[in-house]
C-alpha positions in Angstrom: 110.6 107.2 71.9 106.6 107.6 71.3 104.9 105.1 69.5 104.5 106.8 65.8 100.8 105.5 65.4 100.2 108.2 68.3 102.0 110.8 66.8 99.7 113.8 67.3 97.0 112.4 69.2 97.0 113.7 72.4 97.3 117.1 71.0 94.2 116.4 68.0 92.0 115.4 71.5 93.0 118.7 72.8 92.6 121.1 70.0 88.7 119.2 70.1 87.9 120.2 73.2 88.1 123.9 72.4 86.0 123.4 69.3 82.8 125.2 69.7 80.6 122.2 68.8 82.9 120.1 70.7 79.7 119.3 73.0 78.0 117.7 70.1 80.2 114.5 70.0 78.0 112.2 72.0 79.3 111.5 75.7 82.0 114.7 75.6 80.0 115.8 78.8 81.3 112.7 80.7 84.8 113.1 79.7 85.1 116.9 79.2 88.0 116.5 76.7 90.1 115.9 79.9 93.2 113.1 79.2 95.3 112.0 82.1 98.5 112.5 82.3 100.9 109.5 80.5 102.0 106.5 82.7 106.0 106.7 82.9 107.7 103.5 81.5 108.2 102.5 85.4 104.8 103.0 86.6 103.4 100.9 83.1 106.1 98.5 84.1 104.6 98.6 87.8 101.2 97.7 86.6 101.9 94.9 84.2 104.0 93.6 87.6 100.6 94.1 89.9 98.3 92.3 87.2 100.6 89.4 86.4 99.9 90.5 82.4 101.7 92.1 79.6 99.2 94.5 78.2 98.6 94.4 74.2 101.4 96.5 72.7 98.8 99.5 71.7 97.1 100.0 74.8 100.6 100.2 76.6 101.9 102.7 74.3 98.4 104.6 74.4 98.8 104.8 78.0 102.6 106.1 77.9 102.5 108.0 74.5 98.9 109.7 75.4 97.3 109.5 78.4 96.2 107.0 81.3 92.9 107.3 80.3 90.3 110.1 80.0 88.3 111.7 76.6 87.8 108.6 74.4 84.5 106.6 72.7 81.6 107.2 74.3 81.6 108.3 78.0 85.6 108.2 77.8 88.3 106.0 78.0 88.4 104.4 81.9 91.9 105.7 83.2 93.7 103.7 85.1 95.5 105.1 88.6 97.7 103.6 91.2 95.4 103.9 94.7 97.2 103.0 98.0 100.1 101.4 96.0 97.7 99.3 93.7 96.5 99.7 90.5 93.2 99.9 89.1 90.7 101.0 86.7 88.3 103.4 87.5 84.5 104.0 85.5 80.9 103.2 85.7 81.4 99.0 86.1 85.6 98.9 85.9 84.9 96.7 89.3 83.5 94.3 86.8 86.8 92.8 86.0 88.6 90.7 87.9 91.8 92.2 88.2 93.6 88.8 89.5 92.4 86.7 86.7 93.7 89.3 83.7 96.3 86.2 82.8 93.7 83.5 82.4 92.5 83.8 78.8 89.5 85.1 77.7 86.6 82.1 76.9 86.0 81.5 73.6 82.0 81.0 74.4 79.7 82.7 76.6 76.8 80.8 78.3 75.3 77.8 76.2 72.3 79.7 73.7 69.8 77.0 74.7 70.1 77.3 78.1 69.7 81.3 77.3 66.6 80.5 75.2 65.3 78.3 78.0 65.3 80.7 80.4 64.3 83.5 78.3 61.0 81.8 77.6 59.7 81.4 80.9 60.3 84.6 82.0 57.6 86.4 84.2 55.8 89.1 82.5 53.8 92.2 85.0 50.4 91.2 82.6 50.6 87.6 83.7 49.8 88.5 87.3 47.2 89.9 89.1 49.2 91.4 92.3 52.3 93.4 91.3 53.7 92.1 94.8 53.4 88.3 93.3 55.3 89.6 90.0 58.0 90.8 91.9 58.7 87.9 93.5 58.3 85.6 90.4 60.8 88.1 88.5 62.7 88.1 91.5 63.2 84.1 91.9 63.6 84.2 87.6 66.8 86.9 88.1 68.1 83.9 90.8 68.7 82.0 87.6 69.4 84.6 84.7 72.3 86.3 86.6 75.0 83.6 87.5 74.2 82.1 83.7 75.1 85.5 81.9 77.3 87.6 84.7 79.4 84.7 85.8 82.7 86.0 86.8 84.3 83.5 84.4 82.7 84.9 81.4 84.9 88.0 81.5 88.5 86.8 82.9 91.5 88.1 80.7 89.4 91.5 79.9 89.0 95.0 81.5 86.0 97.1 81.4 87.4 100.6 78.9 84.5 102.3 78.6 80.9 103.1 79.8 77.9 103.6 76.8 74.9 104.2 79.1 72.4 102.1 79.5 74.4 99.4 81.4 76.1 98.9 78.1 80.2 98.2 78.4 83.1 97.6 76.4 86.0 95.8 77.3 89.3 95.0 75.8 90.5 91.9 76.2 94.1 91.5 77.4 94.6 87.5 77.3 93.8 84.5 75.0 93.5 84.1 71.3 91.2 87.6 71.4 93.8 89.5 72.8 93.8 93.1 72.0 90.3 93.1 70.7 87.5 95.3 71.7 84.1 93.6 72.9 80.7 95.0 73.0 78.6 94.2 76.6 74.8 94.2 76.1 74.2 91.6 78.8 71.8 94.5 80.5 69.8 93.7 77.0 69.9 89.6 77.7 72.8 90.2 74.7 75.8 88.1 75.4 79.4 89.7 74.7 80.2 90.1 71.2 83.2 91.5 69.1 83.2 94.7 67.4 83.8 94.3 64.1 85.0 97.0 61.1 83.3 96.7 57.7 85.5 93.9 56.4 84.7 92.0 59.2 87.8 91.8 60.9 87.9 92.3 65.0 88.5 95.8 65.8 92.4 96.5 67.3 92.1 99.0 70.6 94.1 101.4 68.1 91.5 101.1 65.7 88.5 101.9 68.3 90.3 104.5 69.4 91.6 106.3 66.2 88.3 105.9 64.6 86.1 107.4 67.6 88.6 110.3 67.3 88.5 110.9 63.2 84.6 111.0 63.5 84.7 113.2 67.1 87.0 115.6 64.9 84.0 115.5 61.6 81.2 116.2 64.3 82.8 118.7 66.4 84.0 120.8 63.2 80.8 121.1 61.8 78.2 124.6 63.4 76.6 123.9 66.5 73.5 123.2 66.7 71.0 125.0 68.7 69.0 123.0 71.5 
């Protein structure tokens, strides 16, 4: 039986996509209003089986009350599809995760902020060099450092990449650990370490509650006139 707290929502994304100012809902371009088709109860099964992991209980019965993926926040919701027998999830930095650490649980803490600040200090600026050649090598030897201290692998185990912002910017939802079923914003592109998305009380955001609230304000923008460009 569908999930209630879906009721309707695969047919409300629809009925958007034929709005005439449906194009004004920022990143409707990348996703086209286009849903994948729902994942049966044995090919959900399937996955959870490949990735060791039950999924948290909204995101499962998104993916077999809705769709697999498709029009969602931003530049859409990364579907998931079963490639060559095995499962994965498709988008602009999916291959981010690490699909066979999904059961380890997601740190509490990101890289230690001092050793951030550190860094951050003595990074090379163009203006400090005469030779651009000599910049790029200085920056060059600096990323050496920055990148396995922000983008270690272990930062993100027990989380999938969900959607792509632009800009390098990610969310992910996180599938294991005490955050589990939360939704994460990734500015590491912006020397920003992961961070929760919060609502206004302050209380982590639920994937149902990303989700649900991207559409109620999708449905506001899109049924107001269209601009013109």
């Amino acid at each position: 039986m569908a999930d209630q707290q879906w009721s309707g929502v695969r047919h409300r994304v629809v009925a958007l996509g034929v709005q005439p100012s449906s194009g004004e809902v920022f990143g409707s371009h990348g996703h086209r209003w286009v849903l994948e088709d729902p994942l049966t109860d044995d090919g959900l099964a399937d996955l959870e089986a490949q990735m060791g992991v039950r999924l948290p209980d909204d995101y499962r019965s998104f993916l077999t009350c809705v769709g697999a993926g498709g029009a969602g926040p931003a530049y859409g919701l990364f579907p998931v599809r079963r490639v060559q027998g095995r499962w994965r999830w498709e988008g602009d930095g999916a291959d981010l995760a690490d699909l066979a650490m999904l059961a380890r649980p997601f740190p509490e803490h990101g890289p230690d902020p001092e050793a951030l600040d550190a860094l951050l200090a003595v990074r090379p600026e163009e203006e400090d060099f005469e030779e651009i050649e000599d910049f790029d090598d200085a920056i060059e030897a600096w990323d050496e450092r920055w990148e396995p201290l922000m983008f270690a692998p272990e930062r993100t185990v027990g989380a999938i990449v969900i959607s792509h912002l632009g800009c390098a910017q990610r969310e992910w939802l996180i599938i294991s650990g005490t955050h589990r079923g939360t939704v994460w914003s990734d500015c590491r592109a912006d020397d920003a370490d992961l961070v929760p998305l919060l609502d206004q009380d302050g209380k982590p955001v639920t994937f149902a509650r990303w989700y649900t609230d991207w559409l109620q304000k999708a449905e506001l923008t899109a049924h107001q006139p269209a601009t013109n460009a």
